[in-house]
mmCIF file as Biopython writes it, N, C-alpha, C and O atoms, coordinates in Angstrom:
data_model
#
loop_
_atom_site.group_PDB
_atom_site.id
_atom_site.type_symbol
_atom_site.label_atom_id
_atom_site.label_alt_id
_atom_site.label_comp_id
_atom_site.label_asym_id
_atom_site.label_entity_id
_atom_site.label_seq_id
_atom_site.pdbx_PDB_ins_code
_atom_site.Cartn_x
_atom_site.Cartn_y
_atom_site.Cartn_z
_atom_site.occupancy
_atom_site.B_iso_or_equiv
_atom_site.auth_seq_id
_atom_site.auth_asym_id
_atom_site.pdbx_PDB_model_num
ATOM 1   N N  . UNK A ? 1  ? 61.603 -10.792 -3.346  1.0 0.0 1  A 1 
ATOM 2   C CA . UNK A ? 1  ? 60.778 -11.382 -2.327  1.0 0.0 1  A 1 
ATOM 3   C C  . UNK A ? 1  ? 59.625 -10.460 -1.960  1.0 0.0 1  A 1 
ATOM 4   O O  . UNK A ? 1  ? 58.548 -10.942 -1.608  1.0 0.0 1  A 1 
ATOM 5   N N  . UNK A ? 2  ? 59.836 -9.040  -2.037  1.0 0.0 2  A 1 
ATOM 6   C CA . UNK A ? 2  ? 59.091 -8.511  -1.943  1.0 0.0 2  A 1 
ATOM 7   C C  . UNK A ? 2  ? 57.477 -8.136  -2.979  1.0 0.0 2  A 1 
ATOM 8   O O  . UNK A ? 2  ? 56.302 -8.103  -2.613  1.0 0.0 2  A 1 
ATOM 9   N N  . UNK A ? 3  ? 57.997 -7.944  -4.101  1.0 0.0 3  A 1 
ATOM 10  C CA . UNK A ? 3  ? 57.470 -7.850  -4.830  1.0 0.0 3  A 1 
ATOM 11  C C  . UNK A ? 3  ? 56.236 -9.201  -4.920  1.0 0.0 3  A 1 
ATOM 12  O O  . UNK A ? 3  ? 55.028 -9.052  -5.103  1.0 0.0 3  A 1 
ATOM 13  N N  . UNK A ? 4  ? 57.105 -10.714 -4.698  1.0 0.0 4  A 1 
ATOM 14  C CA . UNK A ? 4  ? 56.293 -12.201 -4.564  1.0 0.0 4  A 1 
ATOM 15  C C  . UNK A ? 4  ? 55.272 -11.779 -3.018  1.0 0.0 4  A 1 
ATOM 16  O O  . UNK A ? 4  ? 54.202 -12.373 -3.150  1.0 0.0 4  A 1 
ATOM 17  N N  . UNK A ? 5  ? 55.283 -11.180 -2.013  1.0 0.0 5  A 1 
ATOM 18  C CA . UNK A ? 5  ? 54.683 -11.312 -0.958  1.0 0.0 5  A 1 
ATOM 19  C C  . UNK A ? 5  ? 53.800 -10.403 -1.643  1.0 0.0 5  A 1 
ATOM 20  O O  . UNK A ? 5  ? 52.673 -10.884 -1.760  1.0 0.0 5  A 1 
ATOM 21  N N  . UNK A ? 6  ? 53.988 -8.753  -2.346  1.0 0.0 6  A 1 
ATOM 22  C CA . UNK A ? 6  ? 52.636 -8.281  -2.393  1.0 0.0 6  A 1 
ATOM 23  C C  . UNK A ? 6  ? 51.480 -8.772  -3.157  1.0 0.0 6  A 1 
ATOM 24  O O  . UNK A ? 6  ? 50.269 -8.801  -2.938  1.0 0.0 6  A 1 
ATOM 25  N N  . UNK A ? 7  ? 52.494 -9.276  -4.453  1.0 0.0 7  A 1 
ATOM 26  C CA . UNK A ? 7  ? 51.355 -10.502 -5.511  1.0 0.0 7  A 1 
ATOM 27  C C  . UNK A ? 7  ? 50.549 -11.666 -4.724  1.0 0.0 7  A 1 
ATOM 28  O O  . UNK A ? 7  ? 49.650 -12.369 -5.186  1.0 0.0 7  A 1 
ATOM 29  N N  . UNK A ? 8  ? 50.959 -11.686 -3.748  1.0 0.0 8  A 1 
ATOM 30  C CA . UNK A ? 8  ? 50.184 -12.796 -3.075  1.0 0.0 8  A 1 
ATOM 31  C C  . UNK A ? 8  ? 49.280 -12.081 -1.780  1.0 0.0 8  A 1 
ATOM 32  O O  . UNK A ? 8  ? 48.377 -12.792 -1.338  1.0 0.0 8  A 1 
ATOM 33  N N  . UNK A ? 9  ? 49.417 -11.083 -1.315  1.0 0.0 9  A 1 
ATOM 34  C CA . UNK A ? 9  ? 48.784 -10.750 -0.843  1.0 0.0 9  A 1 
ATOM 35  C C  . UNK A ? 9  ? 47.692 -9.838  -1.664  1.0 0.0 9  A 1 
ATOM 36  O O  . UNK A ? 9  ? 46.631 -9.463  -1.165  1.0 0.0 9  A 1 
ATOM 37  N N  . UNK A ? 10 ? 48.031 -9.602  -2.729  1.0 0.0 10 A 1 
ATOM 38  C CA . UNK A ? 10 ? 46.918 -8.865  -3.614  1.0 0.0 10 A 1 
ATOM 39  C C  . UNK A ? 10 ? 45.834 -9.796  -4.608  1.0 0.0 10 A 1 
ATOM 40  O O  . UNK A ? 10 ? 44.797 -9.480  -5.191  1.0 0.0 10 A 1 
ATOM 41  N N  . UNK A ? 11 ? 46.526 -10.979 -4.514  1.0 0.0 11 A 1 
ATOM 42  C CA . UNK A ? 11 ? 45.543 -12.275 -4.754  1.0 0.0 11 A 1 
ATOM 43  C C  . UNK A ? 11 ? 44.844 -13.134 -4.152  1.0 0.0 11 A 1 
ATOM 44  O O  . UNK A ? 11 ? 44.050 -13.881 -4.722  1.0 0.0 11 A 1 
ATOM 45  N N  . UNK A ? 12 ? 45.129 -13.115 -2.605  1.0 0.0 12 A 1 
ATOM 46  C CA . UNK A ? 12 ? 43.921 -13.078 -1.697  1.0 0.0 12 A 1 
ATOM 47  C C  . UNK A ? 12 ? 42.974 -12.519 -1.331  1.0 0.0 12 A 1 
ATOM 48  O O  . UNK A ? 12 ? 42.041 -12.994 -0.683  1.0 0.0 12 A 1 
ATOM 49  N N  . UNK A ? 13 ? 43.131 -11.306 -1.757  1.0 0.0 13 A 1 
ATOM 50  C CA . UNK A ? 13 ? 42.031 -10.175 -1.725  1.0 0.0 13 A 1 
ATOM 51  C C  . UNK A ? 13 ? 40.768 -10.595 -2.159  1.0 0.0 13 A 1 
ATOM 52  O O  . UNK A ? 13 ? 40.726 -10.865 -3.359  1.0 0.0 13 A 1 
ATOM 53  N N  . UNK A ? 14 ? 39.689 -10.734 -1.508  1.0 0.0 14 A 1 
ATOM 54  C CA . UNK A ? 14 ? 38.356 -11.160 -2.089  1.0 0.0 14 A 1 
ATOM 55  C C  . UNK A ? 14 ? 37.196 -10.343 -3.238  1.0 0.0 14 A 1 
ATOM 56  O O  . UNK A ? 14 ? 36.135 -10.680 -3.764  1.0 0.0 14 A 1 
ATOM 57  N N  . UNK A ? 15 ? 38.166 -8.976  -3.273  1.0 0.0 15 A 1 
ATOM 58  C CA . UNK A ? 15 ? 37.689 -8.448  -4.464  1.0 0.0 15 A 1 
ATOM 59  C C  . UNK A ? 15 ? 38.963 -7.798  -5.254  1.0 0.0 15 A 1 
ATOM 60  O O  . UNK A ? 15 ? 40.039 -7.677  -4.669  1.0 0.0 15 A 1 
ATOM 61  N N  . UNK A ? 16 ? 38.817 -7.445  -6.412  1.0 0.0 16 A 1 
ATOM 62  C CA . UNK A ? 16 ? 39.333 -7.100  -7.540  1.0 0.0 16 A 1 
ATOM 63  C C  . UNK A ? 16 ? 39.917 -5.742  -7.190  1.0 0.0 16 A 1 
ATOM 64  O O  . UNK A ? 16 ? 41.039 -5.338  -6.884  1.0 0.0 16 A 1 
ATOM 65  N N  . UNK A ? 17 ? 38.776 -5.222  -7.348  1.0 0.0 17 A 1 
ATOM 66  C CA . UNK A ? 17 ? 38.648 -3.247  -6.663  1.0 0.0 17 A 1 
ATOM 67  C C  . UNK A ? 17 ? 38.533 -2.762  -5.352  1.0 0.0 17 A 1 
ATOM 68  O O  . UNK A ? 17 ? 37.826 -1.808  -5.027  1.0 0.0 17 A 1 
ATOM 69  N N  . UNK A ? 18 ? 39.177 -3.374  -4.665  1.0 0.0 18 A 1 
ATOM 70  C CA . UNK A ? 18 ? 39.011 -2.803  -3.291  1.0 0.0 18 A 1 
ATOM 71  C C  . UNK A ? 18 ? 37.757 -1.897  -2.804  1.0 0.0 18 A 1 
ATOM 72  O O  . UNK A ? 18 ? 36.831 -2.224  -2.061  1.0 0.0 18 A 1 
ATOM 73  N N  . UNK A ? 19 ? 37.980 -0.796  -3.377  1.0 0.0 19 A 1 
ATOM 74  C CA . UNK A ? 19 ? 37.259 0.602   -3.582  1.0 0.0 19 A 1 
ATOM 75  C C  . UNK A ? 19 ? 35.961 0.371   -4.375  1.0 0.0 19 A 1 
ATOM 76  O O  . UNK A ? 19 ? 35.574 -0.696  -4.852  1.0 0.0 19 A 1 
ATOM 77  N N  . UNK A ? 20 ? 35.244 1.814   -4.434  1.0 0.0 20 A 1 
ATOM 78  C CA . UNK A ? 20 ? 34.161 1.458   -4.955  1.0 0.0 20 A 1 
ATOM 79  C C  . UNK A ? 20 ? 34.387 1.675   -6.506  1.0 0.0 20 A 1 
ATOM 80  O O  . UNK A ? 20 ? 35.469 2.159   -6.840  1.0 0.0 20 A 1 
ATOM 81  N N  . UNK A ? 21 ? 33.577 1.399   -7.358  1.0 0.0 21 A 1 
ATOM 82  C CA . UNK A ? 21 ? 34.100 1.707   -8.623  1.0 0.0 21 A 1 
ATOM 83  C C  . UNK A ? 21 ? 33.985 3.084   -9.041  1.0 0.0 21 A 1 
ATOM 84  O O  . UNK A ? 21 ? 34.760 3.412   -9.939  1.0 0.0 21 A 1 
ATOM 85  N N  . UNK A ? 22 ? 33.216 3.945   -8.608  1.0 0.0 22 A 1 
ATOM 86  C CA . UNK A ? 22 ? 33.280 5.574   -8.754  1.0 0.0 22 A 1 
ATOM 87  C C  . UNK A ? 22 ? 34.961 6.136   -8.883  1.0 0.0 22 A 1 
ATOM 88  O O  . UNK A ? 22 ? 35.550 6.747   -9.774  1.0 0.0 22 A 1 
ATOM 89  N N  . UNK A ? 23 ? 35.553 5.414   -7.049  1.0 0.0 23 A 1 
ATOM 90  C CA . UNK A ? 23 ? 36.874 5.663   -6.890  1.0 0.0 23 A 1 
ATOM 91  C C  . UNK A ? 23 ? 37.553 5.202   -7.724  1.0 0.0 23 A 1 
ATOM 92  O O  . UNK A ? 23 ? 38.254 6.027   -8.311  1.0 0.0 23 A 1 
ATOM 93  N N  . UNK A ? 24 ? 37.659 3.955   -8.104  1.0 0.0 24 A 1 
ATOM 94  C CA . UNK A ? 24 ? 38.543 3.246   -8.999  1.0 0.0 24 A 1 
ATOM 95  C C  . UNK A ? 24 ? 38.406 4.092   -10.225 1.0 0.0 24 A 1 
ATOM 96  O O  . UNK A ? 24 ? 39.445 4.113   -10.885 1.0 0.0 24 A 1 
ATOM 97  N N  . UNK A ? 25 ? 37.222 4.939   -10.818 1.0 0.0 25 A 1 
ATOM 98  C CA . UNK A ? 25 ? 37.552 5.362   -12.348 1.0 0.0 25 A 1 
ATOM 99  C C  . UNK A ? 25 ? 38.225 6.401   -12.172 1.0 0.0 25 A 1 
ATOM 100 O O  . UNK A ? 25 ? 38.999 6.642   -13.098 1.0 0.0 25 A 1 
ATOM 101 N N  . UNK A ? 26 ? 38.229 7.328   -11.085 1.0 0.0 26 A 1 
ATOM 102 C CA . UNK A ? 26 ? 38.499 8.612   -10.726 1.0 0.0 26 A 1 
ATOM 103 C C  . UNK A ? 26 ? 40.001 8.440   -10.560 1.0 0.0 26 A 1 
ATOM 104 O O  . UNK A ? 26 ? 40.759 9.284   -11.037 1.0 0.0 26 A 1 
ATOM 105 N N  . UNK A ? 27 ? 40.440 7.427   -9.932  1.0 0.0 27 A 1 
ATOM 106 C CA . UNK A ? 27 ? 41.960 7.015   -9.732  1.0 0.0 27 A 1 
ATOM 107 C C  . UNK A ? 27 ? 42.866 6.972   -10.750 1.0 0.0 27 A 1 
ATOM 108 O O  . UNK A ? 27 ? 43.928 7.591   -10.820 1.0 0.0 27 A 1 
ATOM 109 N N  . UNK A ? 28 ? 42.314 6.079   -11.670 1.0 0.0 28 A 1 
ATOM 110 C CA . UNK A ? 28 ? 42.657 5.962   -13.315 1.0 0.0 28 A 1 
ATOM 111 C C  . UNK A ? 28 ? 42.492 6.995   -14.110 1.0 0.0 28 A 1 
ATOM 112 O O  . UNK A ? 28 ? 43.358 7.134   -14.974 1.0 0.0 28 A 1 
ATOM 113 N N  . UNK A ? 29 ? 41.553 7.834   -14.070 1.0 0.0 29 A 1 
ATOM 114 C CA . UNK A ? 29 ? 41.528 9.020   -14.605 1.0 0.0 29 A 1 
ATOM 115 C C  . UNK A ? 29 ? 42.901 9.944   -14.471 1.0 0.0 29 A 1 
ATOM 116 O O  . UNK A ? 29 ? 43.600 10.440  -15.355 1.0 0.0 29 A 1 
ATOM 117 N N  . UNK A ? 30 ? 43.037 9.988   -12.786 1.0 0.0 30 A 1 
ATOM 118 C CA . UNK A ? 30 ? 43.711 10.670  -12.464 1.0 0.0 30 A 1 
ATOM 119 C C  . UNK A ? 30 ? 45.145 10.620  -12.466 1.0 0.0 30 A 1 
ATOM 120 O O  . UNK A ? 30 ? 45.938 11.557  -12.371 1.0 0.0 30 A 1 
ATOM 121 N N  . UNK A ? 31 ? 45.392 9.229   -12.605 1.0 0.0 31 A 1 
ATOM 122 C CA . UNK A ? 31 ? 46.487 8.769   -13.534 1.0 0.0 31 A 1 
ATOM 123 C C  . UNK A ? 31 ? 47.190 8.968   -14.836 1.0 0.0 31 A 1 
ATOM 124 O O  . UNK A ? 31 ? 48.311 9.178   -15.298 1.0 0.0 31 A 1 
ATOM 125 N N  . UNK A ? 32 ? 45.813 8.773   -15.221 1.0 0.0 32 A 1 
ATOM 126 C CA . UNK A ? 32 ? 45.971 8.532   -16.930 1.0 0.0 32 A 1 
ATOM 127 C C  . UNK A ? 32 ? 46.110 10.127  -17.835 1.0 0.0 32 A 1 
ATOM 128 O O  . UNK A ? 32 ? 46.618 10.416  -18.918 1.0 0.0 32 A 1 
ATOM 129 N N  . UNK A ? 33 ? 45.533 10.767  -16.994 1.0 0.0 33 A 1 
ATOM 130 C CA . UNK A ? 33 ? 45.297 11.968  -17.164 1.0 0.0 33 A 1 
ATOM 131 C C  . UNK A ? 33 ? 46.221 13.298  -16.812 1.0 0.0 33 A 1 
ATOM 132 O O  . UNK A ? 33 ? 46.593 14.153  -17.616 1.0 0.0 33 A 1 
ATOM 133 N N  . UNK A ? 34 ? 46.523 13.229  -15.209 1.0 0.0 34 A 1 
ATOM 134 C CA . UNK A ? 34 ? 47.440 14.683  -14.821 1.0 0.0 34 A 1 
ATOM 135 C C  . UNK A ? 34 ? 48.654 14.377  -14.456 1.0 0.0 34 A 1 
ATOM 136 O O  . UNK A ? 34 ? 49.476 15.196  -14.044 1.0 0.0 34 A 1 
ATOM 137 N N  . UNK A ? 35 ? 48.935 12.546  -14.656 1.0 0.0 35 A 1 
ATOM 138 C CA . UNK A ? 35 ? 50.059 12.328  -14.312 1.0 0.0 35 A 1 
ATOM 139 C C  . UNK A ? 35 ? 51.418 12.714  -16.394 1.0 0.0 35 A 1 
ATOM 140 O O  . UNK A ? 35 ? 52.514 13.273  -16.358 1.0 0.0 35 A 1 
ATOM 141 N N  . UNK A ? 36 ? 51.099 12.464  -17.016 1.0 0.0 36 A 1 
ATOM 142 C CA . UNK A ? 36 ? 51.832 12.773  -18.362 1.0 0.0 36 A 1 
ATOM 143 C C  . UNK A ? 36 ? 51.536 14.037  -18.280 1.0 0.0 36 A 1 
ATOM 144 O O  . UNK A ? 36 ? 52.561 14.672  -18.529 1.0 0.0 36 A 1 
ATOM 145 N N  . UNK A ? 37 ? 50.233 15.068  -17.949 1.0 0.0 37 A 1 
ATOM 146 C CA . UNK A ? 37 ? 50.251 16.508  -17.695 1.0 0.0 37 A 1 
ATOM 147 C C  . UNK A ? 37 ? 51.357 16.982  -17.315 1.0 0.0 37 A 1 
ATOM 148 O O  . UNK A ? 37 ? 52.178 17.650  -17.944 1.0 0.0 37 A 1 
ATOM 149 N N  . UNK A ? 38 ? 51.361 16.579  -16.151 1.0 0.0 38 A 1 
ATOM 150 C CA . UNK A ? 38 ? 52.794 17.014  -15.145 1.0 0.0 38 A 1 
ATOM 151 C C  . UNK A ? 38 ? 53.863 16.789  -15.988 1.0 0.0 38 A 1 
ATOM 152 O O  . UNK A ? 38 ? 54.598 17.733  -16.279 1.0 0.0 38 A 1 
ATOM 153 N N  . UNK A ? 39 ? 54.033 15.839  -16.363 1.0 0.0 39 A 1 
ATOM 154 C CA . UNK A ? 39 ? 55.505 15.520  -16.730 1.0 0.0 39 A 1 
ATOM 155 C C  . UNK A ? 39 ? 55.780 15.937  -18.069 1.0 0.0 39 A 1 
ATOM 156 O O  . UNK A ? 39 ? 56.802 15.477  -18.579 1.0 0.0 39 A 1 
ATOM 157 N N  . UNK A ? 40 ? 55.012 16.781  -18.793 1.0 0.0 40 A 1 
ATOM 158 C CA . UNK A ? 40 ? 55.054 17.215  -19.971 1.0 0.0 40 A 1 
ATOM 159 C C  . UNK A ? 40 ? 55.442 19.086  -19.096 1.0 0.0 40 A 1 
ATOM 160 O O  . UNK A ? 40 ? 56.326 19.903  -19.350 1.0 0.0 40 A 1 
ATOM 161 N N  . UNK A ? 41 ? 54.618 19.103  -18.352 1.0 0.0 41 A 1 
ATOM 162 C CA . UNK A ? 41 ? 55.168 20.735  -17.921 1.0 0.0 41 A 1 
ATOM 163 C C  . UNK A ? 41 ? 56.582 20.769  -17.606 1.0 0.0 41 A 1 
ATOM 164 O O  . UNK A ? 41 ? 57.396 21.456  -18.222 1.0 0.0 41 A 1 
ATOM 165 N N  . UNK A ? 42 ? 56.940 19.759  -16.313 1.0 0.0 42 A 1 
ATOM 166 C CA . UNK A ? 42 ? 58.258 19.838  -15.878 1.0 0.0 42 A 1 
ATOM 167 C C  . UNK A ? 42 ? 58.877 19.274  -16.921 1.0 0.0 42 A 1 
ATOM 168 O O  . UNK A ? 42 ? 60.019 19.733  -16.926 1.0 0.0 42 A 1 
ATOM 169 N N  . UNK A ? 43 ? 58.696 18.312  -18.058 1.0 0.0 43 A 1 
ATOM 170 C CA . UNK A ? 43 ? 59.747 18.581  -19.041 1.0 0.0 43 A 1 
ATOM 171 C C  . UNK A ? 43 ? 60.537 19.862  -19.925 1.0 0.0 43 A 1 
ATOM 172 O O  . UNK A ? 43 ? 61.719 20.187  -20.036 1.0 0.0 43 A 1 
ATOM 173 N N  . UNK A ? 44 ? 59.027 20.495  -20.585 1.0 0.0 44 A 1 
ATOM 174 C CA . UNK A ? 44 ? 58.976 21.406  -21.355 1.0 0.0 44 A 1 
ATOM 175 C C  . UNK A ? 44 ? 60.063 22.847  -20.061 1.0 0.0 44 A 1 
ATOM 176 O O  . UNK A ? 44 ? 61.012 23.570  -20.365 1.0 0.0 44 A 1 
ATOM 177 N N  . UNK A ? 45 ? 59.512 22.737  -19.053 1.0 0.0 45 A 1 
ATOM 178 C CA . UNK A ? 45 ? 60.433 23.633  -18.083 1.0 0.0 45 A 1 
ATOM 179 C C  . UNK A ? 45 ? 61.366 23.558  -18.061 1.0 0.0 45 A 1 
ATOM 180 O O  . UNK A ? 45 ? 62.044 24.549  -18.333 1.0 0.0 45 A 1 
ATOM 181 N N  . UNK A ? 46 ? 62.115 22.039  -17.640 1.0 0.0 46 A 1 
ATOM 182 C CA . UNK A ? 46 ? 63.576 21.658  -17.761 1.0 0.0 46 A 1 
ATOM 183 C C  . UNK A ? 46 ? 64.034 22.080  -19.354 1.0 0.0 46 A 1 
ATOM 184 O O  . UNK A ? 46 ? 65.058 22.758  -19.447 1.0 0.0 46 A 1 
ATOM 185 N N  . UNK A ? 47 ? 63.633 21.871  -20.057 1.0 0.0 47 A 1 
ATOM 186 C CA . UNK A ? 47 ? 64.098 22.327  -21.760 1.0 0.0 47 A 1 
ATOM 187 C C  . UNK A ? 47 ? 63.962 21.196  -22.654 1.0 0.0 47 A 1 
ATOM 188 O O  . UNK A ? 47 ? 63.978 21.372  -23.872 1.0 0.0 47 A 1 
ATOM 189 N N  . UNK A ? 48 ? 63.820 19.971  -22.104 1.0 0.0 48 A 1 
ATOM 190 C CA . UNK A ? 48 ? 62.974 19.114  -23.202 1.0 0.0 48 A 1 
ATOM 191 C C  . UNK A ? 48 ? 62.563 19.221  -24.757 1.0 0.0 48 A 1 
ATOM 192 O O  . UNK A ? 48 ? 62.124 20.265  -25.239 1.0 0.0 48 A 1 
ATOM 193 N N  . UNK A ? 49 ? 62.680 18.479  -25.216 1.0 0.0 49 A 1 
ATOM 194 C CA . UNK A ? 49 ? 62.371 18.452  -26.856 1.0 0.0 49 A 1 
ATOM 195 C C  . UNK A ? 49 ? 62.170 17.629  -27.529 1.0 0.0 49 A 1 
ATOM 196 O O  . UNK A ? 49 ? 62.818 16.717  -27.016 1.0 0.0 49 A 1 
ATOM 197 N N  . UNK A ? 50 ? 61.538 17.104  -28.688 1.0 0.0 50 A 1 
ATOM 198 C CA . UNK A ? 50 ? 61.152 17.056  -29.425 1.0 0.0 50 A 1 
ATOM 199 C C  . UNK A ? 50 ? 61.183 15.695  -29.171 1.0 0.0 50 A 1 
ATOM 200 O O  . UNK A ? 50 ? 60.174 15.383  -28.539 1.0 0.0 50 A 1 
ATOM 201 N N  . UNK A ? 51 ? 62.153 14.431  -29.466 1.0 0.0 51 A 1 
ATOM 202 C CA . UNK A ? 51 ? 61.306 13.133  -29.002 1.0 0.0 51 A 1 
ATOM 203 C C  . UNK A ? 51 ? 61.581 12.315  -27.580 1.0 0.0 51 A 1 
ATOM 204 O O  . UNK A ? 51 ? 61.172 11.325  -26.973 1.0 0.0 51 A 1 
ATOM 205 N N  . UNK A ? 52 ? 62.684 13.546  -27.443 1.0 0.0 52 A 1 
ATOM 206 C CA . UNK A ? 52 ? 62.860 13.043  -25.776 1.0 0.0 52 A 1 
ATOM 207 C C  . UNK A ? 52 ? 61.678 13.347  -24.724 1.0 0.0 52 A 1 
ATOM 208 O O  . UNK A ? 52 ? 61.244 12.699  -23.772 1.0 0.0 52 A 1 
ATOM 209 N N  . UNK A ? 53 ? 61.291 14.749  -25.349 1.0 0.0 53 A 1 
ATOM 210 C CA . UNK A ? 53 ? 59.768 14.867  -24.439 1.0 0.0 53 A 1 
ATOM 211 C C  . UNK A ? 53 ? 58.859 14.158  -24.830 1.0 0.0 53 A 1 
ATOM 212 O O  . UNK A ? 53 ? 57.865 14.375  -24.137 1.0 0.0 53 A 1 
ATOM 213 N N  . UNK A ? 54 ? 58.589 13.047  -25.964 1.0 0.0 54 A 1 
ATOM 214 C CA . UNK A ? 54 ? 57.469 12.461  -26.164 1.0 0.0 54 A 1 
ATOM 215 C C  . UNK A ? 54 ? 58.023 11.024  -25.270 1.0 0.0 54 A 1 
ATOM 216 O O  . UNK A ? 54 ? 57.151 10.322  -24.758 1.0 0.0 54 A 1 
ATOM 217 N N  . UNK A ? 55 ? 59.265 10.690  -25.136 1.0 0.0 55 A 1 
ATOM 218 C CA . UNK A ? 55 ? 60.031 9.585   -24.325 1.0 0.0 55 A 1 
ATOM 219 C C  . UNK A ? 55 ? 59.531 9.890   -22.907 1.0 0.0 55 A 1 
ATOM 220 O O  . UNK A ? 55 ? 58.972 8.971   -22.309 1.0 0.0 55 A 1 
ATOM 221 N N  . UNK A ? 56 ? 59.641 10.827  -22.431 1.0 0.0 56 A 1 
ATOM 222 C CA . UNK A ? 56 ? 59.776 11.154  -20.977 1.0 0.0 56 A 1 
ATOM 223 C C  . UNK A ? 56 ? 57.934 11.548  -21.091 1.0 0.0 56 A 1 
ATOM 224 O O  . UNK A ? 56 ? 57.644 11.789  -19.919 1.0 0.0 56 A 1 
ATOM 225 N N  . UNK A ? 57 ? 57.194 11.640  -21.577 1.0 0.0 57 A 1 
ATOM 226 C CA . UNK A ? 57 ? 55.772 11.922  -21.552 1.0 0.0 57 A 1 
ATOM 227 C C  . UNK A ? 57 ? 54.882 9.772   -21.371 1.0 0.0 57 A 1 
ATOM 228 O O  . UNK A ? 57 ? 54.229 9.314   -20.434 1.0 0.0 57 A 1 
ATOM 229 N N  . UNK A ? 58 ? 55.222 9.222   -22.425 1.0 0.0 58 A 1 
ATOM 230 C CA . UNK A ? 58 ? 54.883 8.104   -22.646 1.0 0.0 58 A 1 
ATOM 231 C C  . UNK A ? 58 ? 55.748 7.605   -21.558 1.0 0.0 58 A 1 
ATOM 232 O O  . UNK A ? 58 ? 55.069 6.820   -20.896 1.0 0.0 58 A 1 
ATOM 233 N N  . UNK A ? 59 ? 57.068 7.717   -21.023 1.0 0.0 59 A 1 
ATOM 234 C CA . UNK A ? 59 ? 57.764 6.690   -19.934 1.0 0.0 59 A 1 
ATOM 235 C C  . UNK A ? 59 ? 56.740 6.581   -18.598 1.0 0.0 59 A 1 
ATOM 236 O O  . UNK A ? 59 ? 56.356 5.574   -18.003 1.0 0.0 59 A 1 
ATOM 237 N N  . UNK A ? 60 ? 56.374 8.352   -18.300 1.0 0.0 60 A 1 
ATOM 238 C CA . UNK A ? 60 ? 55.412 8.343   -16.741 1.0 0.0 60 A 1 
ATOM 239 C C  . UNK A ? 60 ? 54.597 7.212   -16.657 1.0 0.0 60 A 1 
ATOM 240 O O  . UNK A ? 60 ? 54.197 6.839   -15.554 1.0 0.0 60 A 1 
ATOM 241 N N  . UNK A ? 61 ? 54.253 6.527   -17.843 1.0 0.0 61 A 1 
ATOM 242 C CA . UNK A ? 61 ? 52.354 5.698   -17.921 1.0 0.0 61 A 1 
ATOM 243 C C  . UNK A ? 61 ? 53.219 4.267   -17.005 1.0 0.0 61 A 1 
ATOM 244 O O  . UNK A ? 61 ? 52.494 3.388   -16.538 1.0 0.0 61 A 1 
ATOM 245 N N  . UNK A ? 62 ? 54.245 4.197   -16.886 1.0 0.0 62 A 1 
ATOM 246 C CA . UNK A ? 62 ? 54.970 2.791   -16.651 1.0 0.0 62 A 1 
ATOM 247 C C  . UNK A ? 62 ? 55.827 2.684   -15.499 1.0 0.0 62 A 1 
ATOM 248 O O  . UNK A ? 62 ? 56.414 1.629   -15.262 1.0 0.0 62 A 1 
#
């Protein structure tokens, strides 16, 4: 139910991007970018390997 109220409240929204689009690329960047960073350090820290760290690198994007 929850999940149905935010889809509907995020489809009334009269724009797409809320934000300006500067923010919006910077967001995605920052996503796309230092979030698998991170999780490749704290893997490799924890002791991680070989395709479990490429599992746990590609899982963060989702």
């Amino acid at each position: 139910m929850a999940m149905f109220s935010l889809g509907l409240f995020m489809a009334l929204q009269p724009r797409i991007i809320a934000c300006r689009n500067k923010v919006a690329t910077f967001a995605m960047a920052v996503r796309f970018l230092t979030g698998p960073a991170v999780m490749a350090a704290i893997s490799i820290a924890v002791g991680l390997r070989g395709k479990l760290l490429h599992v746990a690198i590609v899982h963060v994007q989702y």
